[in-house]
Gaussian input, Z-matrix of N, CA and C with variables (Angstrom, degrees):
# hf/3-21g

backbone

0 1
 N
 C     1     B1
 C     2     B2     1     A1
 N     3     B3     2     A2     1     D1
 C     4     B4     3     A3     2     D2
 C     5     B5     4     A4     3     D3
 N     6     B6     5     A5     4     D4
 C     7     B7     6     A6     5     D5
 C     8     B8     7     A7     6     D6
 N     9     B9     8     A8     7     D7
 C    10    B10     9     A9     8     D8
 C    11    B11    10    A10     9     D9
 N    12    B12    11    A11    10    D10
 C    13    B13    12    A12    11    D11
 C    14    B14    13    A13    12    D12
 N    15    B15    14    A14    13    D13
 C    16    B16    15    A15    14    D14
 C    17    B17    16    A16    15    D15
 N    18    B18    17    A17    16    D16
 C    19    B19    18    A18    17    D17
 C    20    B20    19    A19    18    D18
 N    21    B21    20    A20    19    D19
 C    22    B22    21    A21    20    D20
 C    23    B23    22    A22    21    D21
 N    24    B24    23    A23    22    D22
 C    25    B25    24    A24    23    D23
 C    26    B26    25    A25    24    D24
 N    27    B27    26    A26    25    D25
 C    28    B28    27    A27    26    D26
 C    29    B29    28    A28    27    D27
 N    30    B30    29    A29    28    D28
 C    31    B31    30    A30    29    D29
 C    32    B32    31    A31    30    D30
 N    33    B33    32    A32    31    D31
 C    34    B34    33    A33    32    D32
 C    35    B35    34    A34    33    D33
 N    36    B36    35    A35    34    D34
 C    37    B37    36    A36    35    D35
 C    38    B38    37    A37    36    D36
 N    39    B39    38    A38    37    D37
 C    40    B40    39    A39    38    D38
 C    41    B41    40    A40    39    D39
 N    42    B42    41    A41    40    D40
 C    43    B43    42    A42    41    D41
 C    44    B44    43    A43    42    D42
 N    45    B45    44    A44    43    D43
 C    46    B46    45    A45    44    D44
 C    47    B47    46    A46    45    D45
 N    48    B48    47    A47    46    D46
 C    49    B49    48    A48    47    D47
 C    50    B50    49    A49    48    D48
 N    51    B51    50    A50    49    D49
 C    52    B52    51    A51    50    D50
 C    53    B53    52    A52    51    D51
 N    54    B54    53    A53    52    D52
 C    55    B55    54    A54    53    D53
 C    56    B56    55    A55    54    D54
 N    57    B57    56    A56    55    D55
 C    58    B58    57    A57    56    D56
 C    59    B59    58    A58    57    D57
 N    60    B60    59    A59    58    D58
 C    61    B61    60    A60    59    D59
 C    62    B62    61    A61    60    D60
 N    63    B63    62    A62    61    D61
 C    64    B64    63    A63    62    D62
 C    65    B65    64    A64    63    D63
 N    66    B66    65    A65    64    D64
 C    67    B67    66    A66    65    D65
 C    68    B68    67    A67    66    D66
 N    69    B69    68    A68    67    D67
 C    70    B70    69    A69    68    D68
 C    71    B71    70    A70    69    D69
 N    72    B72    71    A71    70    D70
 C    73    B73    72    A72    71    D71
 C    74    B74    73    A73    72    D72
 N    75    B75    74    A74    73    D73
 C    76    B76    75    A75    74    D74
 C    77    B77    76    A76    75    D75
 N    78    B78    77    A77    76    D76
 C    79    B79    78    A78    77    D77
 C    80    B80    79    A79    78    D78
 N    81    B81    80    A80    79    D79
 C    82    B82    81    A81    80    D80
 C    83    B83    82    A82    81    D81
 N    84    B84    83    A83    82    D82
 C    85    B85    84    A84    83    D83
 C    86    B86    85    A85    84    D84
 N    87    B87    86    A86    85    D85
 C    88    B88    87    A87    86    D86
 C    89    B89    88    A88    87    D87
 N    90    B90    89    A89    88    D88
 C    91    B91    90    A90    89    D89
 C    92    B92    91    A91    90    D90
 N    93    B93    92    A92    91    D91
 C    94    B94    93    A93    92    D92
 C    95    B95    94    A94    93    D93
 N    96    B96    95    A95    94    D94
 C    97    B97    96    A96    95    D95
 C    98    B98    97    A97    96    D96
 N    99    B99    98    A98    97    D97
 C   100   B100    99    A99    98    D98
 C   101   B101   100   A100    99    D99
 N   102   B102   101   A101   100   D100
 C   103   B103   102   A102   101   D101
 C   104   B104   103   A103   102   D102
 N   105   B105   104   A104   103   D103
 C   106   B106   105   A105   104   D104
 C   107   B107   106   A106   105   D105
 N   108   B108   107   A107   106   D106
 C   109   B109   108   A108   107   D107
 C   110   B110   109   A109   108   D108
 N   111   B111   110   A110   109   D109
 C   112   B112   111   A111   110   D110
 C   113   B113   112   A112   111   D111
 N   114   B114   113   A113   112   D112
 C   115   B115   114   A114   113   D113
 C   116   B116   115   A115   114   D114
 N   117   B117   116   A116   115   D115
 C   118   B118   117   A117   116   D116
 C   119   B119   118   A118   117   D117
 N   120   B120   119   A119   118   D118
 C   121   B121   120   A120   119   D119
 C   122   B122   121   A121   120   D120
 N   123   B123   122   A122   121   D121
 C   124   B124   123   A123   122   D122
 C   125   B125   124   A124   123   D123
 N   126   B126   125   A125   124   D124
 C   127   B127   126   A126   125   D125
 C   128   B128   127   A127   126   D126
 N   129   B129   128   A128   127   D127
 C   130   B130   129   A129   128   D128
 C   131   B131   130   A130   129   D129
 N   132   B132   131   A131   130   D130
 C   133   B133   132   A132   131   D131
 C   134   B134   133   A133   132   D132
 N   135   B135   134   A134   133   D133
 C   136   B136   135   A135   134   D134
 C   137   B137   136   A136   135   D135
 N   138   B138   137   A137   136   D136
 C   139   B139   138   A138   137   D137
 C   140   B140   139   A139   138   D138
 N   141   B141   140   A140   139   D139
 C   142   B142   141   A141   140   D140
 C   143   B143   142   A142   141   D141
 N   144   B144   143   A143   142   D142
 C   145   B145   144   A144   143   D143
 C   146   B146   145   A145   144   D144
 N   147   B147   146   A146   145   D145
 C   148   B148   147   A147   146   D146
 C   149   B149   148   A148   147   D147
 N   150   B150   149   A149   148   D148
 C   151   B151   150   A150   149   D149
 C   152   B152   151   A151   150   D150
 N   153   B153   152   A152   151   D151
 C   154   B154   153   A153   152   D152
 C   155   B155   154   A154   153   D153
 N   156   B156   155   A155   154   D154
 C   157   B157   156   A156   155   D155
 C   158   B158   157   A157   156   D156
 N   159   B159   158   A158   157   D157
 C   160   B160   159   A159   158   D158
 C   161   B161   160   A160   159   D159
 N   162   B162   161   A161   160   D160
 C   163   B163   162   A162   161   D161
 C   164   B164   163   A163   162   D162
 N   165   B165   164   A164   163   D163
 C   166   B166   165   A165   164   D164
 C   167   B167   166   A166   165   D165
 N   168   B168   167   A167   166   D166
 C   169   B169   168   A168   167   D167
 C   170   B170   169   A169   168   D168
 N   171   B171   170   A170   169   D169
 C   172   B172   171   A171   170   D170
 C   173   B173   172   A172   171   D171
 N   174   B174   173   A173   172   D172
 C   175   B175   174   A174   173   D173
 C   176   B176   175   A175   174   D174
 N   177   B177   176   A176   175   D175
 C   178   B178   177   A177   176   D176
 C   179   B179   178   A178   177   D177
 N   180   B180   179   A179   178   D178
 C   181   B181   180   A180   179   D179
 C   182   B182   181   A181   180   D180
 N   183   B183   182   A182   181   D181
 C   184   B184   183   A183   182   D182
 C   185   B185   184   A184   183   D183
 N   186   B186   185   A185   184   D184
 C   187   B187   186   A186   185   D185
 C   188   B188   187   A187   186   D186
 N   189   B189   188   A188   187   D187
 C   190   B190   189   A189   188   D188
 C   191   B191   190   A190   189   D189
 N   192   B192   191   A191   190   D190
 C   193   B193   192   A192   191   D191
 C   194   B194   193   A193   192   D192
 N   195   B195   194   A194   193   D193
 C   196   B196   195   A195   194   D194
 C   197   B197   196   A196   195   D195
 N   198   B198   197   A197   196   D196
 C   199   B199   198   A198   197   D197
 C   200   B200   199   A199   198   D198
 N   201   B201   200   A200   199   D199
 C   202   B202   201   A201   200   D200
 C   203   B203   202   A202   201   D201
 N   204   B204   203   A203   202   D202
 C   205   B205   204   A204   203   D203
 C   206   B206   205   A205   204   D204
 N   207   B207   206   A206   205   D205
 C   208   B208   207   A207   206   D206
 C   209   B209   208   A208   207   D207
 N   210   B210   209   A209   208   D208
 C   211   B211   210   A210   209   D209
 C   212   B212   211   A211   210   D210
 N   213   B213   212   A212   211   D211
 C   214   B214   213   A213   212   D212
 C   215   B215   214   A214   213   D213
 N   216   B216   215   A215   214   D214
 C   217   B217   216   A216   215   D215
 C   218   B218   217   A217   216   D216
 N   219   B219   218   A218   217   D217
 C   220   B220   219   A219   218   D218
 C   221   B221   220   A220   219   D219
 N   222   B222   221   A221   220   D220
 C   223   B223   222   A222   221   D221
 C   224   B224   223   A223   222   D222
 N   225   B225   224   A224   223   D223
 C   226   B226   225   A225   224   D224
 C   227   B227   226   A226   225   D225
 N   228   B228   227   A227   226   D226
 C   229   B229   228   A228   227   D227
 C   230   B230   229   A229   228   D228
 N   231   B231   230   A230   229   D229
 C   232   B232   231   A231   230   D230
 C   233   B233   232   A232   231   D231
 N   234   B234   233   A233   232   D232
 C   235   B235   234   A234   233   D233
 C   236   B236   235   A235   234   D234
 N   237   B237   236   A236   235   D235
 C   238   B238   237   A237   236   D236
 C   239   B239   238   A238   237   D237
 N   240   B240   239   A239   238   D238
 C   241   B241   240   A240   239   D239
 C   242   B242   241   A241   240   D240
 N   243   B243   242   A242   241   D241
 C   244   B244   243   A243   242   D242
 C   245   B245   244   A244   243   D243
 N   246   B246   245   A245   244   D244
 C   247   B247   246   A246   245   D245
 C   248   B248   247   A247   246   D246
 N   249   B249   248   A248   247   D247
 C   250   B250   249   A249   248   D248
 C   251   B251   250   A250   249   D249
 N   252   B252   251   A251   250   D250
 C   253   B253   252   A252   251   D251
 C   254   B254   253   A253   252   D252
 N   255   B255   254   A254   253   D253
 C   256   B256   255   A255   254   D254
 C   257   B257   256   A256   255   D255
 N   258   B258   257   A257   256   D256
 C   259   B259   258   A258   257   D257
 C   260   B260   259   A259   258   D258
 N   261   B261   260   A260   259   D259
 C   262   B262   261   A261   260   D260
 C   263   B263   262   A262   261   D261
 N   264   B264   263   A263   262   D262
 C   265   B265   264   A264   263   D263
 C   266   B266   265   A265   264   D264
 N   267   B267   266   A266   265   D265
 C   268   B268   267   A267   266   D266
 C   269   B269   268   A268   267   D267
 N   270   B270   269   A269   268   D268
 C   271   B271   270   A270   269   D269
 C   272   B272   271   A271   270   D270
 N   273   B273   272   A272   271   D271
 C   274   B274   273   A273   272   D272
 C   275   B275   274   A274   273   D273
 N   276   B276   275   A275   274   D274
 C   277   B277   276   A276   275   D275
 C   278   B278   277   A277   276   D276
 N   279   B279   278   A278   277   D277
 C   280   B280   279   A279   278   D278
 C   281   B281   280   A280   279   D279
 N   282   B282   281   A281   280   D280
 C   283   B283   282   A282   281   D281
 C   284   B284   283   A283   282   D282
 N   285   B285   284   A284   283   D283
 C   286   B286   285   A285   284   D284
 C   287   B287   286   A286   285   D285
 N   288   B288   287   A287   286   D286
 C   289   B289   288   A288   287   D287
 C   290   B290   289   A289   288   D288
 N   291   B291   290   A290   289   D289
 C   292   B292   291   A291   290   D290
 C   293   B293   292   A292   291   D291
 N   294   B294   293   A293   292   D292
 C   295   B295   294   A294   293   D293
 C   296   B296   295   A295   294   D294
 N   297   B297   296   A296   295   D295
 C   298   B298   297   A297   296   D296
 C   299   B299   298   A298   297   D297
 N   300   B300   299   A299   298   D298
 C   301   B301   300   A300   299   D299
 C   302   B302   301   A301   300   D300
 N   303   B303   302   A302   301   D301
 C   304   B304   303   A303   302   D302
 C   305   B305   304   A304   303   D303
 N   306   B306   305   A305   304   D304
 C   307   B307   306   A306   305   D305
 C   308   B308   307   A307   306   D306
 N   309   B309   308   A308   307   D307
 C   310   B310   309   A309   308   D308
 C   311   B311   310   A310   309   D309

   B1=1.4499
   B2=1.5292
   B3=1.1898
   B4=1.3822
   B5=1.6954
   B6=1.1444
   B7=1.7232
   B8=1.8876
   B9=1.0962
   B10=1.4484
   B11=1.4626
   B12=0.9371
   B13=1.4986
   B14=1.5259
   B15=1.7426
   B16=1.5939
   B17=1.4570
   B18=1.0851
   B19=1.1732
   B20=1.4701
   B21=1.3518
   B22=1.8208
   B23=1.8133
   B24=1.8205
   B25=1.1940
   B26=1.6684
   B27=1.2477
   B28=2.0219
   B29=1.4879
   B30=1.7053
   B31=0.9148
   B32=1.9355
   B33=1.2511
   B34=1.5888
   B35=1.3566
   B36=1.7542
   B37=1.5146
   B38=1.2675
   B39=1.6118
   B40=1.5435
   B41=1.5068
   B42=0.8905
   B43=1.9620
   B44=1.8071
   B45=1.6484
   B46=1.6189
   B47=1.7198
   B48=0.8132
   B49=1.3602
   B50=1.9311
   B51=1.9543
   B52=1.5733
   B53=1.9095
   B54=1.7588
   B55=0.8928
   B56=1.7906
   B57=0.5972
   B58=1.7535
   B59=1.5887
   B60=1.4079
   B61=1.1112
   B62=1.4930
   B63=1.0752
   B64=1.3143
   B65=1.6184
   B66=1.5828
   B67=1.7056
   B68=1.5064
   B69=1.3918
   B70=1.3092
   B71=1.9017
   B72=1.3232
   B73=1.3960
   B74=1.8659
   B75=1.1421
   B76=1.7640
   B77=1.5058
   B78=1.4243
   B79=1.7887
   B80=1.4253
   B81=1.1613
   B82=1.6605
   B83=1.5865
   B84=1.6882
   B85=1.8394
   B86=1.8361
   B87=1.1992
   B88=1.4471
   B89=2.0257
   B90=1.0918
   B91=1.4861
   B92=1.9586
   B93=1.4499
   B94=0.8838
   B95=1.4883
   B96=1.4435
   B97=1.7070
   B98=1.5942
   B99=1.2563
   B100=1.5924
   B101=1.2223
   B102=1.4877
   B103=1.3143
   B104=1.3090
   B105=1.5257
   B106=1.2969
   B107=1.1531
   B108=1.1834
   B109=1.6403
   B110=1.5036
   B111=1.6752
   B112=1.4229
   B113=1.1823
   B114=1.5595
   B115=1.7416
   B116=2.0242
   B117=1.3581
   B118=1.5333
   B119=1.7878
   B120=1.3691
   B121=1.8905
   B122=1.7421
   B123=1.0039
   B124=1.4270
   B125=1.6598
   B126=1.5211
   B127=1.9117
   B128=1.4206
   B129=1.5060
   B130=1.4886
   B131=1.2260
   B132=1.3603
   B133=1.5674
   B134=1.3396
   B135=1.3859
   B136=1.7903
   B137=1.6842
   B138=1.2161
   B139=1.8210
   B140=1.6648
   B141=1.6963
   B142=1.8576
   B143=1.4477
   B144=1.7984
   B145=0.9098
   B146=1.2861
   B147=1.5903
   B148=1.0721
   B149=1.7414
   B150=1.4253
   B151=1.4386
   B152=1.5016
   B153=0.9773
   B154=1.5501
   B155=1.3696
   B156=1.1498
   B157=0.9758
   B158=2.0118
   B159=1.2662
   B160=1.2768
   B161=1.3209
   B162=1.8745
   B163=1.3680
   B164=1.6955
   B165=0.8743
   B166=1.9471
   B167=0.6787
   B168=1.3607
   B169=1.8837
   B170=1.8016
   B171=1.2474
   B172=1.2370
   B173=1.1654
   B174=1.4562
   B175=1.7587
   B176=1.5603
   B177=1.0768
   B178=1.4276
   B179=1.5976
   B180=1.5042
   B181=1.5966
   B182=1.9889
   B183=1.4663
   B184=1.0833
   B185=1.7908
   B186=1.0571
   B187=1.6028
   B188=1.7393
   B189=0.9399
   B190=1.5060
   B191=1.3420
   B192=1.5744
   B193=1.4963
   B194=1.6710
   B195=1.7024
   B196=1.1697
   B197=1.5292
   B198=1.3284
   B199=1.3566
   B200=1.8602
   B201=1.0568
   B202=1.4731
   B203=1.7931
   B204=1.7872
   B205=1.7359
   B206=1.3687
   B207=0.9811
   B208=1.7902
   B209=2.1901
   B210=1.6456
   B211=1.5942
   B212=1.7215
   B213=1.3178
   B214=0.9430
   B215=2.3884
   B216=1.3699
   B217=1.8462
   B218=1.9344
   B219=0.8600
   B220=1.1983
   B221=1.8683
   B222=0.9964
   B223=1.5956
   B224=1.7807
   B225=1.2884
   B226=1.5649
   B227=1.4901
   B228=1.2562
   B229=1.3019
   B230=1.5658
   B231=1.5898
   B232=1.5672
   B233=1.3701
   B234=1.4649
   B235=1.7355
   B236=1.3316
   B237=1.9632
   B238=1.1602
   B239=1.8290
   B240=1.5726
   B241=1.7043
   B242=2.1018
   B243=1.0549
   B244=1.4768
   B245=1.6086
   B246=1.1510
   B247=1.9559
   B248=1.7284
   B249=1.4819
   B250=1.5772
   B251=1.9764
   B252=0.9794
   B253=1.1880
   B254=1.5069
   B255=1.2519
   B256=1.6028
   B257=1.4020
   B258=1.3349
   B259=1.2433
   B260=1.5135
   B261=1.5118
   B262=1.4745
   B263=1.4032
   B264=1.3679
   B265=1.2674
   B266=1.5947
   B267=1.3996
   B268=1.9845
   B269=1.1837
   B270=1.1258
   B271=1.7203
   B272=1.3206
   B273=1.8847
   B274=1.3268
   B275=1.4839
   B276=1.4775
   B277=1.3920
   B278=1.4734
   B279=1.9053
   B280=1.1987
   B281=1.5530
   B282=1.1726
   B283=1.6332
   B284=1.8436
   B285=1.4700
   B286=1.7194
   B287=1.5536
   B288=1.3937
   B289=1.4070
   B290=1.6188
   B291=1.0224
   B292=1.8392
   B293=1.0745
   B294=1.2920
   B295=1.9232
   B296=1.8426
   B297=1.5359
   B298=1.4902
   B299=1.4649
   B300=1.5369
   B301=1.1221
   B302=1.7955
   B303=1.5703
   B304=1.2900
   B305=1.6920
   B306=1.4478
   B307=1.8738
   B308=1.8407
   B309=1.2715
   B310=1.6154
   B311=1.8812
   A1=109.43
   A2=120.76
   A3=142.62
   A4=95.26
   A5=123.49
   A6=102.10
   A7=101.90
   A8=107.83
   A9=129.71
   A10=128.78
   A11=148.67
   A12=124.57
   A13=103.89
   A14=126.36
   A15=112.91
   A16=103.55
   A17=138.53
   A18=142.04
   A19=104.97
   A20=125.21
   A21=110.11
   A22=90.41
   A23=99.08
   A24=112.34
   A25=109.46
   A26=112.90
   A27=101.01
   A28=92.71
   A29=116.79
   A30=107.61
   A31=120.60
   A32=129.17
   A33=117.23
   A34=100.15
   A35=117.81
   A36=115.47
   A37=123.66
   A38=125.63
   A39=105.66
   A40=125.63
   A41=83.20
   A42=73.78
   A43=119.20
   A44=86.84
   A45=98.19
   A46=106.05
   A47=106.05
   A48=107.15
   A49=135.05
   A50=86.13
   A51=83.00
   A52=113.29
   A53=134.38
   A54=112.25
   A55=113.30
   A56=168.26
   A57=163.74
   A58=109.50
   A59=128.82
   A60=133.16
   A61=98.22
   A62=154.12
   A63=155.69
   A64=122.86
   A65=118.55
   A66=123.97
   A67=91.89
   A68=108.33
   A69=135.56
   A70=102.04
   A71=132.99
   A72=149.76
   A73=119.79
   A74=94.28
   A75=119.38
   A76=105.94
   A77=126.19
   A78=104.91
   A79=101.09
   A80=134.30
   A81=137.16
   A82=97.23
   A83=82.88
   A84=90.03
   A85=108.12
   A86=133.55
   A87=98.84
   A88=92.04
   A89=103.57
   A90=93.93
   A91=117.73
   A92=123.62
   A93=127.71
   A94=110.99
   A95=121.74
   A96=114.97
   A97=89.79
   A98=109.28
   A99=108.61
   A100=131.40
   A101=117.05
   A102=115.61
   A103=127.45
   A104=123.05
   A105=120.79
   A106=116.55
   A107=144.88
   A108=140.36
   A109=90.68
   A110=151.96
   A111=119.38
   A112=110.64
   A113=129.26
   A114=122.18
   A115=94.12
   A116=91.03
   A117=87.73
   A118=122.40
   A119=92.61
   A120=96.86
   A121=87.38
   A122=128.12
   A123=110.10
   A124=112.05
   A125=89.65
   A126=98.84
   A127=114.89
   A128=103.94
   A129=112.92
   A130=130.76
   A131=91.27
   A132=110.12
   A133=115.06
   A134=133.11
   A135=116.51
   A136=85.59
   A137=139.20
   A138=112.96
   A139=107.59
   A140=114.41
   A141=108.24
   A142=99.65
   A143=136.96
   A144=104.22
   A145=106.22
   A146=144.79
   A147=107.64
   A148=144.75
   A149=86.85
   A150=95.34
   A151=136.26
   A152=125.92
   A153=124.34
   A154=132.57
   A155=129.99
   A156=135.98
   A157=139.20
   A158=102.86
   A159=120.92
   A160=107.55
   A161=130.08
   A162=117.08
   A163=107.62
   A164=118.41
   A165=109.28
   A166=96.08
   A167=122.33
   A168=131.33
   A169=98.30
   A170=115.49
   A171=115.46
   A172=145.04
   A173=110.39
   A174=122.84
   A175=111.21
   A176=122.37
   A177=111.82
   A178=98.62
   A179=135.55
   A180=111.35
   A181=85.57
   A182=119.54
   A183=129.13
   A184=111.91
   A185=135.62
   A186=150.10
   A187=107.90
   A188=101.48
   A189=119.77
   A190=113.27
   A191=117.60
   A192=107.95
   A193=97.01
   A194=133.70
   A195=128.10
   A196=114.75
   A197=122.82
   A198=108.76
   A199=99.47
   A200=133.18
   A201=141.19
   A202=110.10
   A203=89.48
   A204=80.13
   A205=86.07
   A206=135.35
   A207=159.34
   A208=80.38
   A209=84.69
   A210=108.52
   A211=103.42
   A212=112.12
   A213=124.83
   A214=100.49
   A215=96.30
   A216=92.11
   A217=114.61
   A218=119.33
   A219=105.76
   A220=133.78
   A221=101.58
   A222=125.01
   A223=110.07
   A224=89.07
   A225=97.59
   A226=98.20
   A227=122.24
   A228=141.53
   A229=121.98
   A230=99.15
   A231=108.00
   A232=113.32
   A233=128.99
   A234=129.67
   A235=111.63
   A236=118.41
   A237=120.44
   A238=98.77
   A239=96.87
   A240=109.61
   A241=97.33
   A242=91.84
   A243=106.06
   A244=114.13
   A245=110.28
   A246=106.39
   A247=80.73
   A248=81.97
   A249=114.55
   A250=99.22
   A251=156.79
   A252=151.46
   A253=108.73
   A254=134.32
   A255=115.17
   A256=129.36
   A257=134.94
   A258=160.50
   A259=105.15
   A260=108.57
   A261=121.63
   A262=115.83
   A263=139.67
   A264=128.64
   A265=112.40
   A266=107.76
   A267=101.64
   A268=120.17
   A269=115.68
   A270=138.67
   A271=118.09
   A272=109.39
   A273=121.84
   A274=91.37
   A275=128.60
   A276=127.45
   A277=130.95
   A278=93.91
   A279=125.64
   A280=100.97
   A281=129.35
   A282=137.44
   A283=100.63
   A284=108.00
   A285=95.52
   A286=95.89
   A287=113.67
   A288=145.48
   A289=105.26
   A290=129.94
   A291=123.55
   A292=104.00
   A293=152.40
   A294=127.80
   A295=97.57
   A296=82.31
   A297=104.71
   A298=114.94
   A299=132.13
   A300=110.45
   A301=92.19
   A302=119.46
   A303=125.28
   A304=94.47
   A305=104.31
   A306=115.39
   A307=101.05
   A308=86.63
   A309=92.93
   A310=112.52
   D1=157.90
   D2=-153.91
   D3=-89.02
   D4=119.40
   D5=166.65
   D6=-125.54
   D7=142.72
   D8=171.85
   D9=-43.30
   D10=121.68
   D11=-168.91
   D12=-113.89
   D13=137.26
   D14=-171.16
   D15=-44.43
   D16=158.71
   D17=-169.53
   D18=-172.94
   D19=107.49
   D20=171.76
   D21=-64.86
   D22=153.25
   D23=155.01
   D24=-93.68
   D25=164.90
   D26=-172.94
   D27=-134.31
   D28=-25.61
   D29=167.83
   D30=-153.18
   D31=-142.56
   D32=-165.98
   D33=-94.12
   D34=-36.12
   D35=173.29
   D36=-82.04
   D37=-7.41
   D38=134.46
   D39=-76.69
   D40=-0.69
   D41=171.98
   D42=-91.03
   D43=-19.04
   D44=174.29
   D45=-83.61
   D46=-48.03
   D47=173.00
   D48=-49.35
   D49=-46.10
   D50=162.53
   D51=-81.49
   D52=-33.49
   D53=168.84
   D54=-69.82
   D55=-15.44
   D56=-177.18
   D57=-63.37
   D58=-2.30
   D59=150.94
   D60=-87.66
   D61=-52.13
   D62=160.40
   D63=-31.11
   D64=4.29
   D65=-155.51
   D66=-50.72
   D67=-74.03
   D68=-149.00
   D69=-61.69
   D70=-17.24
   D71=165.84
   D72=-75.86
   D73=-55.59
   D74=178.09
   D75=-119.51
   D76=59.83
   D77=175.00
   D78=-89.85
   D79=39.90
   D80=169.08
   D81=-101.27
   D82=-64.77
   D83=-172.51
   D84=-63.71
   D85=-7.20
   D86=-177.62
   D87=-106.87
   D88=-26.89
   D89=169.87
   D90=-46.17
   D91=-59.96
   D92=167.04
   D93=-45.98
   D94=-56.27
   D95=177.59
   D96=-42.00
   D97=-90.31
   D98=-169.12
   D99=-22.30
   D100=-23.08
   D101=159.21
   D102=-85.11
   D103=-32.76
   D104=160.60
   D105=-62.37
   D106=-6.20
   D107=177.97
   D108=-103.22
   D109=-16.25
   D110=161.98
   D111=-99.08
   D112=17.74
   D113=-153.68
   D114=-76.65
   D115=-47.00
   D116=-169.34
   D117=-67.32
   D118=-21.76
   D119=171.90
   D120=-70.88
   D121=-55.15
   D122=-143.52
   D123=-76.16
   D124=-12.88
   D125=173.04
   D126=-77.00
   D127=-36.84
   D128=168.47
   D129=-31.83
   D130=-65.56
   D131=178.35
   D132=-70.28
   D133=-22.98
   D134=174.71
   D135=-102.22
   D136=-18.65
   D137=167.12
   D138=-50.65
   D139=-40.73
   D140=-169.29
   D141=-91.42
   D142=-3.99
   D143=163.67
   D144=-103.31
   D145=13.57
   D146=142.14
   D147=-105.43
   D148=9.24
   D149=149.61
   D150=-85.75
   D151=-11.56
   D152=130.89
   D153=-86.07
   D154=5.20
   D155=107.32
   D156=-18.79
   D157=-53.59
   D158=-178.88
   D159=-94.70
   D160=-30.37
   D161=155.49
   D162=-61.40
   D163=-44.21
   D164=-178.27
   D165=-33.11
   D166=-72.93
   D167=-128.56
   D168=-73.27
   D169=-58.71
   D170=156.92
   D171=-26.88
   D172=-47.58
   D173=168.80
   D174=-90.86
   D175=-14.52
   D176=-172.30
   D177=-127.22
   D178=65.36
   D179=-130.51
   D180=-116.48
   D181=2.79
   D182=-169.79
   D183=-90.24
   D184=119.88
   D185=-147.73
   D186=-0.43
   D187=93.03
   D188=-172.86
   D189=-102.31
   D190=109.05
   D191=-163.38
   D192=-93.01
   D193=174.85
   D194=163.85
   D195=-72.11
   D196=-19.85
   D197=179.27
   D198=-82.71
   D199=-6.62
   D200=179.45
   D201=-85.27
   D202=-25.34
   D203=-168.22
   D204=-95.36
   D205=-66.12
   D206=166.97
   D207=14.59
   D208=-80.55
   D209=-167.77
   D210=-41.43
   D211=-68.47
   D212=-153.24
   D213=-57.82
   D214=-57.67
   D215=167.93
   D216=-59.76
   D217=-44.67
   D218=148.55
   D219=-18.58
   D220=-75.28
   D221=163.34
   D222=-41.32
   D223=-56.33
   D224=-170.63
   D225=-65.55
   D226=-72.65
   D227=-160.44
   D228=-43.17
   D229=-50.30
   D230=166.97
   D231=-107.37
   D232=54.32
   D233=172.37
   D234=-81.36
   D235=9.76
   D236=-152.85
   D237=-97.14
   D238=-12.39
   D239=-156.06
   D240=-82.06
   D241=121.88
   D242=170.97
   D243=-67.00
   D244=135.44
   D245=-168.80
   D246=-142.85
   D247=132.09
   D248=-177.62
   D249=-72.72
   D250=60.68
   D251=-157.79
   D252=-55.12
   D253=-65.36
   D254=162.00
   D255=-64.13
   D256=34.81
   D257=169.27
   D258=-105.19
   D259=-58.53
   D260=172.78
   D261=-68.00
   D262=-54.40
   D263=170.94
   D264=-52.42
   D265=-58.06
   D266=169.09
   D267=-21.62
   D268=-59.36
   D269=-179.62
   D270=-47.15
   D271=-50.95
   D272=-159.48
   D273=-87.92
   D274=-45.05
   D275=159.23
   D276=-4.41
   D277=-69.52
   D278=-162.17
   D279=-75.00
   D280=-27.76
   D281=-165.50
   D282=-98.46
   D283=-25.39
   D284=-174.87
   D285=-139.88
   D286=83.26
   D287=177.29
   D288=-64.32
   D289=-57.06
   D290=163.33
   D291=-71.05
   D292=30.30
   D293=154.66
   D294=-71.94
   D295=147.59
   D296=171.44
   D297=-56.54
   D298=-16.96
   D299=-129.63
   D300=-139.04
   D301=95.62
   D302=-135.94
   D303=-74.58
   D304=120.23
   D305=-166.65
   D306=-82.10
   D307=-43.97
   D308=-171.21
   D309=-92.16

């Protein structure tokens, strides 16, 4: 059997860490840990998308359809993602073999 060693906890992911040998004893309690250790990423991320969100709507505030806003926070939201651009033309190349317009 598993025994505990005194240990201060300092914070919630050592505490997940020492119960997670425990799954199969407490799988309530480490599920709930596990959720309190992603609650705040996952708030994060809809607090910045809807505050850009709320700059859109504002700057562009004239017949705005949902597939326009949808698209448009999208754009905003993830401009953070790095895109290999000659990786992407290779690709787009390789998928539309008759375009006029010589990729490679």
């Amino acid at each position: 059997m598993l025994q505990l060693q005194n240990q201060p906890l300092a914070n919630i992911i050592d505490l997940y860490q020492v119960l997670y040998s425990f799954t199969e004893i407490f799988p309530t309690l480490v599920t709930l840990i596990k959720s309190a250790i992603t609650m705040p990423v996952s708030s994060t991320t809809c607090e910045r998308t809807f505050s850009k969100m709320k700059m859109i709507k504002t700057t562009i505030r004239s017949t705005m359809t949902d597939d326009r806003l949808s698209d448009l926070c999208l754009i905003a939201v993830e401009r953070d993602i790095e895109l290999n651009f000659e990786q992407l033309i290779d690709k787009f190349a390789d998928i539309h073999k008759n375009s006029r317009i010589m990729l490679k």
